[in-house]
PAZABA-985862 format. One line per field, with one value per atom (N, C-alpha, C, O, CB): residue number from 0; residue in three letters; atom name; x, y, z. Coordinates in Angstrom, 3 decimals. Each point is the difference from the previous one (the first is absolute). Glycine has a CB too. Layout:
num: (NUM,...) .
residu: (ALA,...) .
atome: (CA,...) .
X: (X,...) .
Y: (Y,...) .
Z: (Z,...) .
***
This chain:
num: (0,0,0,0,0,1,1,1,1,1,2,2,2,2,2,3,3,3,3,3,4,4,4,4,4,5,5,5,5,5,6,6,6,6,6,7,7,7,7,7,8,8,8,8,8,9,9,9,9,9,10,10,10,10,10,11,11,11,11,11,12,12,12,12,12,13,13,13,13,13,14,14,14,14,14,15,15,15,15,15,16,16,16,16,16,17,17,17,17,17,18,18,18,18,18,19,19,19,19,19,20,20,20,20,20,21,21,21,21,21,22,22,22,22,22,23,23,23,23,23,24,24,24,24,24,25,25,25,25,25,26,26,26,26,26,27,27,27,27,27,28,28,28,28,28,29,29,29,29,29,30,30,30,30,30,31,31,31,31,31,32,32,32,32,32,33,33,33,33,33,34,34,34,34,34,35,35,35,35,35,36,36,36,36,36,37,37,37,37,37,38,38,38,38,38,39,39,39,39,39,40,40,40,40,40,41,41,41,41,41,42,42,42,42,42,43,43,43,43,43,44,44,44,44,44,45,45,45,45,45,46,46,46,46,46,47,47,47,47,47,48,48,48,48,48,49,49,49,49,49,50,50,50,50,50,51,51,51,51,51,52,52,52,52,52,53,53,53,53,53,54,54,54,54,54,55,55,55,55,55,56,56,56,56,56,57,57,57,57,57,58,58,58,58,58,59,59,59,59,59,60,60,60,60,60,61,61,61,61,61,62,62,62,62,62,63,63,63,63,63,64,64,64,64,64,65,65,65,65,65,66,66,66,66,66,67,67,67,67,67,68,68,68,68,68,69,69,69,69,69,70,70,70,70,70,71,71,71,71,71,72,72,72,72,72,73,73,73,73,73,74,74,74,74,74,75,75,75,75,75,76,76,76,76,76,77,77,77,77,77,78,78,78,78,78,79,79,79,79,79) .
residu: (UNK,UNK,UNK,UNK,UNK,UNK,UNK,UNK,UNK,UNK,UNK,UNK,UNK,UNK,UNK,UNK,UNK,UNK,UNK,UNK,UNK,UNK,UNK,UNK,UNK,UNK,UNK,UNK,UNK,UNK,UNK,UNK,UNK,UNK,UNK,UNK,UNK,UNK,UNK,UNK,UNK,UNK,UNK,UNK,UNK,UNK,UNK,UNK,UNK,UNK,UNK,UNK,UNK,UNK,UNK,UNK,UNK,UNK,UNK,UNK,UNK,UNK,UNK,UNK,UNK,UNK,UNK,UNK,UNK,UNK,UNK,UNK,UNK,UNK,UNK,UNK,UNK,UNK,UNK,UNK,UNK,UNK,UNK,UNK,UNK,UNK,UNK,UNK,UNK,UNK,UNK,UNK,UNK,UNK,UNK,UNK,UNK,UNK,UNK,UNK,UNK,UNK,UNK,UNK,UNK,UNK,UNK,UNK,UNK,UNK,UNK,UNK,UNK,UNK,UNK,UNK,UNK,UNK,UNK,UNK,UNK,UNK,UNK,UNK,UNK,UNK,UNK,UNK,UNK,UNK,UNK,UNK,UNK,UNK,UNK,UNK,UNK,UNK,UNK,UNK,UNK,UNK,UNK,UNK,UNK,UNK,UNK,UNK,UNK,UNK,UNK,UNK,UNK,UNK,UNK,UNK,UNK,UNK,UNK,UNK,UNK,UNK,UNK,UNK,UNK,UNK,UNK,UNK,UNK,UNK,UNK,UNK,UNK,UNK,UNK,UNK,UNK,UNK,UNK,UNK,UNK,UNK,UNK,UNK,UNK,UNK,UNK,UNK,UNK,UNK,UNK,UNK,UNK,UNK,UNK,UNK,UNK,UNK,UNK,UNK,UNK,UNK,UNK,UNK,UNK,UNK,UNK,UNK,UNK,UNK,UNK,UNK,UNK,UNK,UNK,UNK,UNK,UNK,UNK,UNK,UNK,UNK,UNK,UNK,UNK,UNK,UNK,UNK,UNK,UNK,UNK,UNK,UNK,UNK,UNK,UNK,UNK,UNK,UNK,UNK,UNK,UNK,UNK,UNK,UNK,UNK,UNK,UNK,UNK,UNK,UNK,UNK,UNK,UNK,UNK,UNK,UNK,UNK,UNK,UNK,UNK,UNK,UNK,UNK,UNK,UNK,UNK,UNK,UNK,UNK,UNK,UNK,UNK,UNK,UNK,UNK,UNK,UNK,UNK,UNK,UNK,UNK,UNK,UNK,UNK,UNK,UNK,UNK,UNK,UNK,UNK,UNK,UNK,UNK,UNK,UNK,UNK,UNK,UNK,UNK,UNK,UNK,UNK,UNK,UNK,UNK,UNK,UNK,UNK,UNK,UNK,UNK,UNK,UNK,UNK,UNK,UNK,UNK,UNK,UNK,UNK,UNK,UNK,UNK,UNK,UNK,UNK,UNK,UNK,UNK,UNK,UNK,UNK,UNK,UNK,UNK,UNK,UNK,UNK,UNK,UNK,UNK,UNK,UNK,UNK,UNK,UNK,UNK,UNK,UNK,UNK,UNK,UNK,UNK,UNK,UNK,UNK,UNK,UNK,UNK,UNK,UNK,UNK,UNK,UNK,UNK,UNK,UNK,UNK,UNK,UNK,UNK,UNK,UNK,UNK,UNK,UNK,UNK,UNK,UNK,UNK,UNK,UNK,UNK,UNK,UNK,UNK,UNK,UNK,UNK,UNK,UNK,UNK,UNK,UNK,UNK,UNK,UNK,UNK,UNK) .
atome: (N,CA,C,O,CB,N,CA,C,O,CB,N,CA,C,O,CB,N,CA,C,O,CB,N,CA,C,O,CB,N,CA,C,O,CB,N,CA,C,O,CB,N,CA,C,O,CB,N,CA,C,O,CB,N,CA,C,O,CB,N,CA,C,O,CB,N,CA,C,O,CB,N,CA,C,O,CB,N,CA,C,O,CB,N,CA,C,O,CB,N,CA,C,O,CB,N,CA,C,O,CB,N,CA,C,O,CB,N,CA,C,O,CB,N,CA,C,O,CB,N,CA,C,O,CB,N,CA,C,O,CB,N,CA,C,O,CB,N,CA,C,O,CB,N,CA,C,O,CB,N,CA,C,O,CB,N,CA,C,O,CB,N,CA,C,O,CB,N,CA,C,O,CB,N,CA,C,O,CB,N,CA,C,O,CB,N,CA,C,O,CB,N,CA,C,O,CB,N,CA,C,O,CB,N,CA,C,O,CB,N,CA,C,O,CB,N,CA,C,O,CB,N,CA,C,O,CB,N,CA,C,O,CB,N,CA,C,O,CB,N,CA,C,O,CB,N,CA,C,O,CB,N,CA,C,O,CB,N,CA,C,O,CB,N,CA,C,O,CB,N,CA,C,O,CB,N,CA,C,O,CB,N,CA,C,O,CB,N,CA,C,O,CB,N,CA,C,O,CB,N,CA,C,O,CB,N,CA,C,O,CB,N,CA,C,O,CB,N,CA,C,O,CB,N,CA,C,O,CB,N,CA,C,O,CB,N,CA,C,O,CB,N,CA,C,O,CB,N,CA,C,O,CB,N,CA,C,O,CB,N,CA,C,O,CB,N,CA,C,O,CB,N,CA,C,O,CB,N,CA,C,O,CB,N,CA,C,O,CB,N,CA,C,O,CB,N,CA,C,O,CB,N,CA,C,O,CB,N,CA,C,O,CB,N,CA,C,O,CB,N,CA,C,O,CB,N,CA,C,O,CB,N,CA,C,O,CB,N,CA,C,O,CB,N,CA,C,O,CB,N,CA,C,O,CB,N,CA,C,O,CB,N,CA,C,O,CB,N,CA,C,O,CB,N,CA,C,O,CB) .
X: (-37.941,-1.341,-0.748,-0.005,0.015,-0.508,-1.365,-1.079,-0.749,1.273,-0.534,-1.992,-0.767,-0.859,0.257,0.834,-1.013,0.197,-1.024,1.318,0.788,0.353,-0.014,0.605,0.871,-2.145,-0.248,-1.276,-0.727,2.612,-2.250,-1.407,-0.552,0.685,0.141,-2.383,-0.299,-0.391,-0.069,-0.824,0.795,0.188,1.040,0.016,-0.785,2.123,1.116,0.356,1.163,0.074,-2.145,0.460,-0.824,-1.022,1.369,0.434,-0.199,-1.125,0.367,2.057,-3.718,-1.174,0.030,0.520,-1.879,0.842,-0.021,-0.218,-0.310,-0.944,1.576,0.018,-1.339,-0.023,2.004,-2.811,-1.513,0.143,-0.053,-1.684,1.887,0.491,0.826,-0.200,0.100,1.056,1.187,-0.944,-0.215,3.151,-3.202,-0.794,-1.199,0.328,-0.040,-1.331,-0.653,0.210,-0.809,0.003,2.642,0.549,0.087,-0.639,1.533,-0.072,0.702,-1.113,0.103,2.123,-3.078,-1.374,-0.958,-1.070,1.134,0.697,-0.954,0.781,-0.650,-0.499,2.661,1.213,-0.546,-0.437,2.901,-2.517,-0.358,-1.505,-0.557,1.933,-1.676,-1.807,0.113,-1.090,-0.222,1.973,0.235,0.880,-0.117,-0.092,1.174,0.886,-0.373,0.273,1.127,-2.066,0.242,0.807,0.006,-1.111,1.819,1.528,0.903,0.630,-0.744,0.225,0.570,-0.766,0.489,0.239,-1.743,-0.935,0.649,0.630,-3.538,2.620,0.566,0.935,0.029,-1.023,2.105,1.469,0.140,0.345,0.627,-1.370,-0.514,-0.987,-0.165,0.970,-1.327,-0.811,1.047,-0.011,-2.701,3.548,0.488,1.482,0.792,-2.478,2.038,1.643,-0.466,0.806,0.606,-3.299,-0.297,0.114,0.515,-1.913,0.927,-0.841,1.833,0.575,-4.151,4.070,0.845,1.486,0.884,-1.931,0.720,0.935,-0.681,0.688,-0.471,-1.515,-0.840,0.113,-0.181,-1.388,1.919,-0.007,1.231,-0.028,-1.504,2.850,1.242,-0.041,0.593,0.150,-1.411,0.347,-0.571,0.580,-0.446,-1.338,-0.981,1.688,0.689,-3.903,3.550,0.639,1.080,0.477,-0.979,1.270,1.200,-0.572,0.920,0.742,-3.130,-0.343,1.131,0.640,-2.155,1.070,0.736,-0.325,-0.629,0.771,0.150,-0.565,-0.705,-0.201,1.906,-2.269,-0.631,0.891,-0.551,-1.296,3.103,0.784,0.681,0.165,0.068,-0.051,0.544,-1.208,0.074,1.827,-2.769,-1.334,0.136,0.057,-1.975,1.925,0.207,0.873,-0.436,-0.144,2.235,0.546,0.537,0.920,-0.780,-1.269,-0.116,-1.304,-0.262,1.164,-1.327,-1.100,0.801,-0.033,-2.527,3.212,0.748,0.225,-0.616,2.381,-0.844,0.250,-1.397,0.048,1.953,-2.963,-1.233,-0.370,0.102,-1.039,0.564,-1.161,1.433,-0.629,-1.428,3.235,0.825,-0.138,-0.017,1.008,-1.094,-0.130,-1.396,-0.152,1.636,-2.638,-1.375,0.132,-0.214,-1.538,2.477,-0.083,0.550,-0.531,0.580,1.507,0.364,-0.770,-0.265,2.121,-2.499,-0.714,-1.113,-0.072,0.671,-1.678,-0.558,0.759,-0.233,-1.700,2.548,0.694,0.469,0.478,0.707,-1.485,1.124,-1.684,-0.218,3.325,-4.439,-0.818,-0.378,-0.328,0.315,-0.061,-0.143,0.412,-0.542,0.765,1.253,0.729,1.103,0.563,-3.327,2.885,0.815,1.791,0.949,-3.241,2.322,1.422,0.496,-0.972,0.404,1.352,0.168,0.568,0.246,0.055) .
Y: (-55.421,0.064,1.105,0.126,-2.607,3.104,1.209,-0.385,-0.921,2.332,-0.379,-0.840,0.207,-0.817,2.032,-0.461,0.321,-1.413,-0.628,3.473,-3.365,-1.536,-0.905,-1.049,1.736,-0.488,-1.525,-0.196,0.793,-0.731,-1.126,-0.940,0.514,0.336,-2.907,2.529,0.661,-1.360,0.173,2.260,-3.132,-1.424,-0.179,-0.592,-0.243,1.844,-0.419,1.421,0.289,-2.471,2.882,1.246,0.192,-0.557,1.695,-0.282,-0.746,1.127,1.090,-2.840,1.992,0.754,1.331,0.187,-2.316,2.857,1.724,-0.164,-0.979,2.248,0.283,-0.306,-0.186,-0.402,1.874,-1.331,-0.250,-1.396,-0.658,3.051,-3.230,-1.392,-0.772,-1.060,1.822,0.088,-0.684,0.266,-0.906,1.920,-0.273,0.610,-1.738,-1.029,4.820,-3.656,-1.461,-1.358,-0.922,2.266,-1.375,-1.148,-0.217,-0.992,1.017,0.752,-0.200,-0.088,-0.802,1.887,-0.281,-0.292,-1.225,-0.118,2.372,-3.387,-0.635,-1.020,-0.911,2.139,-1.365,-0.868,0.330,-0.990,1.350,0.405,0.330,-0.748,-0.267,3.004,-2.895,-0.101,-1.403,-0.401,2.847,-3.569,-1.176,-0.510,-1.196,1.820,0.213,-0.443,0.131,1.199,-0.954,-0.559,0.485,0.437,0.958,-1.739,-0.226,0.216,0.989,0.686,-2.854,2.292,1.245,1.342,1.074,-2.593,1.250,1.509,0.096,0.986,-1.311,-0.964,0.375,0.456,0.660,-1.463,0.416,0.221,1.884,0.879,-4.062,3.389,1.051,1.075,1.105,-2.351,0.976,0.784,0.241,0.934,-2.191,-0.097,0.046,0.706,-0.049,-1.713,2.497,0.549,1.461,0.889,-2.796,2.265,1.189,0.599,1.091,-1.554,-0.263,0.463,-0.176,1.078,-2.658,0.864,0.063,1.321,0.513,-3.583,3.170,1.236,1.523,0.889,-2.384,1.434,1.137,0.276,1.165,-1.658,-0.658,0.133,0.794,0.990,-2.769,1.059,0.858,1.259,0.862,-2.562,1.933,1.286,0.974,1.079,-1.853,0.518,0.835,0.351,0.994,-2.522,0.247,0.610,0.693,0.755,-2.649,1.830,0.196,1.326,0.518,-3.015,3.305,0.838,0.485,0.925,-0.241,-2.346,-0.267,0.656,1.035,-2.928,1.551,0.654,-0.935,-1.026,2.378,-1.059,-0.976,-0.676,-1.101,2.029,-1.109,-0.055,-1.454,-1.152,4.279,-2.828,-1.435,-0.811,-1.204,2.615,-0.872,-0.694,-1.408,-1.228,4.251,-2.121,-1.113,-0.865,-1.149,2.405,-1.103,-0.623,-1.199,-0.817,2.799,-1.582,-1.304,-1.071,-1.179,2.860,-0.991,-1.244,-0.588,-1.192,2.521,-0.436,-0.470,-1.641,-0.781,3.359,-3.068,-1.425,-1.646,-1.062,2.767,-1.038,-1.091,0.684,-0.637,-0.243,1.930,0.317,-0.647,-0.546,3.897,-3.376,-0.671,-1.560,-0.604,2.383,-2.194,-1.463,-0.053,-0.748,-0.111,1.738,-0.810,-0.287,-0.970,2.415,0.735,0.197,-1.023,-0.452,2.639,-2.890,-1.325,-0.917,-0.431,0.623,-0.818,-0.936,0.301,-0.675,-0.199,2.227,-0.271,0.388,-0.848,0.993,0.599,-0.197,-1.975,-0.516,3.551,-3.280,-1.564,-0.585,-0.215,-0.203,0.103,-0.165,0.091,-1.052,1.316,0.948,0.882,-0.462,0.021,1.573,-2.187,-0.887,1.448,-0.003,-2.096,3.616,0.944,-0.398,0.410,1.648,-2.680,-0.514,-1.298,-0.633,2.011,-2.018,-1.420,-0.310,-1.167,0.951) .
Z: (-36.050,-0.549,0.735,1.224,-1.833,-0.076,0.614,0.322,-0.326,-0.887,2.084,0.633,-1.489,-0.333,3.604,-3.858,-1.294,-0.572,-0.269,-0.383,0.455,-0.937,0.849,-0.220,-1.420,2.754,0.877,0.180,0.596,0.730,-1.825,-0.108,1.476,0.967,-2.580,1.488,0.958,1.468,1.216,-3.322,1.643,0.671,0.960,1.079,-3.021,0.956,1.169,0.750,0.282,-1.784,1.741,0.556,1.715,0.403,-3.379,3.602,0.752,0.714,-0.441,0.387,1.027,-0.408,0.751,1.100,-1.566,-0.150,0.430,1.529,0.679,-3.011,2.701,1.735,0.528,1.164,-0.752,-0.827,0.718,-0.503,1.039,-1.107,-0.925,-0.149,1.019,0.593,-2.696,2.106,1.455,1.460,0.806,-2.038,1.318,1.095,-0.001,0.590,-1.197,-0.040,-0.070,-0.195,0.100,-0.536,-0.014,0.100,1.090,0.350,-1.960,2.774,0.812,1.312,0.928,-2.322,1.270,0.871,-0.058,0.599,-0.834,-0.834,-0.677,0.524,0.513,-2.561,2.072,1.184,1.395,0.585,-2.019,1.876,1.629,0.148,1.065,-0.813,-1.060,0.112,-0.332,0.405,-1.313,0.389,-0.669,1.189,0.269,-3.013,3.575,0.848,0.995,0.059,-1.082,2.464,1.117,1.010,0.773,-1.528,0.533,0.601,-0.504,0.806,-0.456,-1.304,-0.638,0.382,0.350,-2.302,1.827,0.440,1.595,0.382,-1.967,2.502,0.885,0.507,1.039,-1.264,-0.643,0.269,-0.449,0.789,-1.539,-0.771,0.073,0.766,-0.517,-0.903,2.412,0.889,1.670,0.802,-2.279,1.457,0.767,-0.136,0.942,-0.460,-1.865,-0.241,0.102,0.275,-2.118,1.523,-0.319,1.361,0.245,-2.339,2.855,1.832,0.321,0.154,0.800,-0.898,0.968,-0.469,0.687,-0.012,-1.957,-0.823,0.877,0.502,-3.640,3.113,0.187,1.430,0.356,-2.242,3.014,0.879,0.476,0.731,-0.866,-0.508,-0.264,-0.333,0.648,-1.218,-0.423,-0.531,0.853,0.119,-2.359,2.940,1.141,0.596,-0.229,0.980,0.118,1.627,-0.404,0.846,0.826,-3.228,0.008,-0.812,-0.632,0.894,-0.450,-1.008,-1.451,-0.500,2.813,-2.463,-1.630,-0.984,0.223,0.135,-1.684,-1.442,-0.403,0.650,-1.425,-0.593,-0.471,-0.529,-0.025,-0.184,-0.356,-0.944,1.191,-0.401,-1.327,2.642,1.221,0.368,0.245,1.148,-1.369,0.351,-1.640,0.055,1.520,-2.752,-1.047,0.183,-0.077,-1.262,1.671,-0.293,1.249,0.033,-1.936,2.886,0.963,-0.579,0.239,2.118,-2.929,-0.663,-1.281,-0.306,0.945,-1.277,-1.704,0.214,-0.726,0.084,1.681,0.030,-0.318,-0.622,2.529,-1.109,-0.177,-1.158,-1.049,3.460,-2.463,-1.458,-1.413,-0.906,2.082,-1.405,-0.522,-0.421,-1.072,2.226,0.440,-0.199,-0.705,-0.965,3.124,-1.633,-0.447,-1.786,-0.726,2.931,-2.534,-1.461,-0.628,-1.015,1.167,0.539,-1.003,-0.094,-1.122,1.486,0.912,-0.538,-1.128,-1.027,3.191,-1.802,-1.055,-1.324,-0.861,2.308,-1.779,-1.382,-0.673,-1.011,2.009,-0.242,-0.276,-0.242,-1.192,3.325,-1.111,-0.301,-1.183,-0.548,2.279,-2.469,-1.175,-1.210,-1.105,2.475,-0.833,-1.385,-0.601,-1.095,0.050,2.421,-0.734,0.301,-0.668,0.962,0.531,0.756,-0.134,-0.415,1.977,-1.473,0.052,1.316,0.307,-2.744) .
***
């Protein structure tokens, strides 16, 4: 099916949409924000001493921002 032929109900929302979903989980979650504040600082801290890229800096956070994104997708009703 095409995004053009998918009900707009089930699609899933433009990036300034995802962008306010996902700020809208952090902001609904504390703990998640925390856990998220705490994968960002401690990635950033890495990447300082080891003068990383941005590109490793992401993919030491990828694991929590993962877990948060499943849960909220499942919240959402997009996952089972």
């Amino acid at each position: 099916m095409s995004r053009a032929s998918t009900p707009r109900s089930l699609r899933w929302p433009s990036r300034r949409g995802q962008a306010r979903t996902r700020r809208g989980q952090l902001i609904a979650h504390p703990e998640e924000r925390e856990q998220y504040a705490a994968a960002k600082f401690a990635s950033a801290e890495q990447s300082n001493a080891e003068c990383g890229r941005v590109m490793d800096y992401n993919q030491r956070k990828q694991p929590v921002i993962r877990d948060i994104l499943e849960r909220m997708f499942r919240a959402h009703g997009l996952i089972d």
